[in-house]
C-alpha positions in Angstrom: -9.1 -34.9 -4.4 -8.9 -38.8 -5.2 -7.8 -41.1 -2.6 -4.5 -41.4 -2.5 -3.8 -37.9 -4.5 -1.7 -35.7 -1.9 -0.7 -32.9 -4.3 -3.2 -30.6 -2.8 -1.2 -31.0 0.7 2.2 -31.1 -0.5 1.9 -28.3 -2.6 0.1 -26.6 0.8 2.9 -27.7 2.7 5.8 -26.4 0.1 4.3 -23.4 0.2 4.3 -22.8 4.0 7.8 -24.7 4.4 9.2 -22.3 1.5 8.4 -19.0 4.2 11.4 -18.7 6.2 10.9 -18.0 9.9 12.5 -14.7 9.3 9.8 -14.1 7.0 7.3 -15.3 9.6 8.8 -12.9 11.7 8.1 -10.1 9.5 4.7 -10.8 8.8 3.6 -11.5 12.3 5.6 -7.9 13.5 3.8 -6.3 10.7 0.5 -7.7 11.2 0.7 -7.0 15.1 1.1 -3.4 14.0 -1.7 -3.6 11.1 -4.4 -4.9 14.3 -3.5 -2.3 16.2 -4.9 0.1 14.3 -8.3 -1.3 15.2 -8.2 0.7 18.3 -8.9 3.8 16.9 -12.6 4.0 16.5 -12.5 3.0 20.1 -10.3 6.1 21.0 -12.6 8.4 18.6 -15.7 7.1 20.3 -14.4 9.0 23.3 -12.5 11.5 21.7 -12.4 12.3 17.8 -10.5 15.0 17.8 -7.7 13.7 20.1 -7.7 10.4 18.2 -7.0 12.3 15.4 -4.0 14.2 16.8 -2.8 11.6 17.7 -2.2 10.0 14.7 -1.4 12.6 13.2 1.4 13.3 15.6 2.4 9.2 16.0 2.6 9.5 12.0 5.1 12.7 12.0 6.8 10.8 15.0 8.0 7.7 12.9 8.5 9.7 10.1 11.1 11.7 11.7 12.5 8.4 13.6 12.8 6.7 10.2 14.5 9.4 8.7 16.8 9.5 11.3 17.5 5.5 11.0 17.9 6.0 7.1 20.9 7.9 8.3 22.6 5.9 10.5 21.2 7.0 13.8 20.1 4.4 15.7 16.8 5.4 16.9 15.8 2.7 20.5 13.1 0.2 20.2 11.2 2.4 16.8 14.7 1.4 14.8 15.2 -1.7 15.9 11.2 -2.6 15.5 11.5 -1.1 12.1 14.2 -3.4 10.9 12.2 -6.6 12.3 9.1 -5.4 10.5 11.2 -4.8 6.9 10.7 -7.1 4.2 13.1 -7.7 1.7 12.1 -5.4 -0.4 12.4 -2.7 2.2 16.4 -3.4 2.0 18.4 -0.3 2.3 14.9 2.2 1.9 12.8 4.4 3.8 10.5 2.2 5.2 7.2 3.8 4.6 4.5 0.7 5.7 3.6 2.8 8.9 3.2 5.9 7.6 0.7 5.3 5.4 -1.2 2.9 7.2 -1.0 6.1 9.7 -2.3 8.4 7.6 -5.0 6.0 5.9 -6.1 5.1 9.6 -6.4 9.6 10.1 -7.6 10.3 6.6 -11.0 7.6 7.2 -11.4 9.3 10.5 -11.0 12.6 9.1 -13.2 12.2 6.3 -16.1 10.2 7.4 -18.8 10.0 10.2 -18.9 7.3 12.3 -19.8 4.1 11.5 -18.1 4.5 8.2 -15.0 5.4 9.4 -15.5 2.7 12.0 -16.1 0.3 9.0 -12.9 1.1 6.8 -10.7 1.4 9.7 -11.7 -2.2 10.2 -10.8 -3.0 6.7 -7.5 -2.0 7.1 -7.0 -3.3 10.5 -8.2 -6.6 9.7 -9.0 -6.8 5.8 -5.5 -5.9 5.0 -3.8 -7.8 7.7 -5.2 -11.1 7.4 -4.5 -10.9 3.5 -0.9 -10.5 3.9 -0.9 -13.1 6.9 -3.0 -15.5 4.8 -1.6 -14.9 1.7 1.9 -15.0 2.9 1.8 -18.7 4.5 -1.0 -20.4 2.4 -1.1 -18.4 -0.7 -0.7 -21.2 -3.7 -3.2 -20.3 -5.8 -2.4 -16.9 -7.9 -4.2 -16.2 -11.0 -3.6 -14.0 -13.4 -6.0 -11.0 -12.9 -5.2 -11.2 -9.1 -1.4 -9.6 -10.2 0.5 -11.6 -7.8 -1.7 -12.0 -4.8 -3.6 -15.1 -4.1 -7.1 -16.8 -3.9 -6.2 -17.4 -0.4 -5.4 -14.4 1.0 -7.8 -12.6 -1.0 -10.6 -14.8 0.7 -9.2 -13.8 4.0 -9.5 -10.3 3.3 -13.7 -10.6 2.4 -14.1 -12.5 5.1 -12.6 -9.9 7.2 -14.0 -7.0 6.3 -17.2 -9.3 6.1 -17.3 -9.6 9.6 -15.9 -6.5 11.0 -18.4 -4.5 9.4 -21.5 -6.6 10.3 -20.5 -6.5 13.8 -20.3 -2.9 13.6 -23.1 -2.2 12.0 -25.6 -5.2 11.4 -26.1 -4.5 7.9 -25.5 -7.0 6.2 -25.6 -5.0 2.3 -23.5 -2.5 3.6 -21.3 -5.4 5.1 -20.8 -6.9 1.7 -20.4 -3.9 0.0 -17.5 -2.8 2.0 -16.3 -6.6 1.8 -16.1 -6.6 -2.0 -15.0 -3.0 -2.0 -12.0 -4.1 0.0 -11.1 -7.1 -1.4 -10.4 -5.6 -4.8 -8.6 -2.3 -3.5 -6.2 -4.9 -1.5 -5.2 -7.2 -4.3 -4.6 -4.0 -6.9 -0.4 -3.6 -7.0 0.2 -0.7 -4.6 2.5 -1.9 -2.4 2.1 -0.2 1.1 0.0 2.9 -0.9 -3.2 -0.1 -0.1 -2.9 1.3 3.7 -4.4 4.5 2.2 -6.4 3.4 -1.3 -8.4 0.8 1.2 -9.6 2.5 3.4 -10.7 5.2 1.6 -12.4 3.3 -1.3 -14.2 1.2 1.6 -15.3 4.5 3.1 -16.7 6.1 0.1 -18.8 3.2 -1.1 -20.5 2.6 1.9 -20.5 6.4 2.5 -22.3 6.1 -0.4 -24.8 3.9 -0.1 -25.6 3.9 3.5 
């Protein structure tokens, strides 16, 4: 940038002042829900087969509470949660975010040993997460092939996953592979369907070559 050239900033700067704090909101309620999920290998390590009924019944539990608010029944704290955590897409549908970021969290514990599942649990926790986050306040650069998500958030993603699995494994090929691996599942156009196509595809490549 030249001196005196602030279009870099004040196109950063449109960009975050153009997020509402509503939207804000959202993120940060759904992002707090996304980390979560990075307790489960910590439950499996000292219970897999609990962790996984768990899930399983915390997935069928929301599920049957969203149902319920889809119908007008005011379901406290899950409803009201549910409605904070909506984006505006989400207007007047059955919000399915947790769901599948239930069932991709029980499918990559279900369907691979440990570290792997360790490793794409992480990418969703934090892969996915931080892309949205990122993405959603910073996100100004969005080319083509990304389909509508952006340099920025994308970055945040590898870098997520980058890090999550070298701490968990310290592997540093089997780090980037998951990385990459995740980073391209996250910016195809799935819409909350990513909480389950991440995971797995980051659990079958390193599955793979492990």
């Amino acid at each position: 940038m030249i001196p005196g050239d602030v279009s870099g900033g004040s196109s950063l700067a449109r960009n975050i002042v153009n997020v509402t704090f509503e939207e804000f909101k959202t993120e940060m309620v759904r992002k707090t829900i996304h980390l979560l999920v990075a307790v489960v290998p910590f439950m499996a390590a000292f219970h897999r087969p609990f962790t996984l009924i768990f899930l399983a019944a915390g997935t069928l539990a929301y599920a049957g509470m969203e149902a319920l608010r889809f119908r007008g029944v005011n379901v406290p704290l899950v409803s009201s949660l549910t409605r904070m955590a909506s984006r505006a897409r989400d207007g007047g549908r059955f919000v399915a975010g947790p769901i599948t970021l239930g069932l991709g969290a029980f499918l990559a514990l279900f369907l691979f040993p440990p570290p792997v599942s360790a490793i794409a649990i992480y990418a969703l926790a934090f892969g996915d997460g931080f892309a949205s986050l990122v993405g959603k306040l910073f996100g100004s650069i969005r080319p083509r092939f990304l389909m509508g998500k952006s340099i920025e958030g994308s970055t945040a993603c590898f870098i997520a996953v980058l890090l999550s699995a070298y701490l968990a494994v310290r592997d540093f090929p089997l780090a980037l592979a998951a990385a990459l691996t995740a980073t391209v599942a996250e910016a195809l156009p799935l819409d909350d369907y990513d909480n389950i196509a991440l995971p797995l595809a980051v659990g079958f490549v390193v599955n793979l070559i492990r």
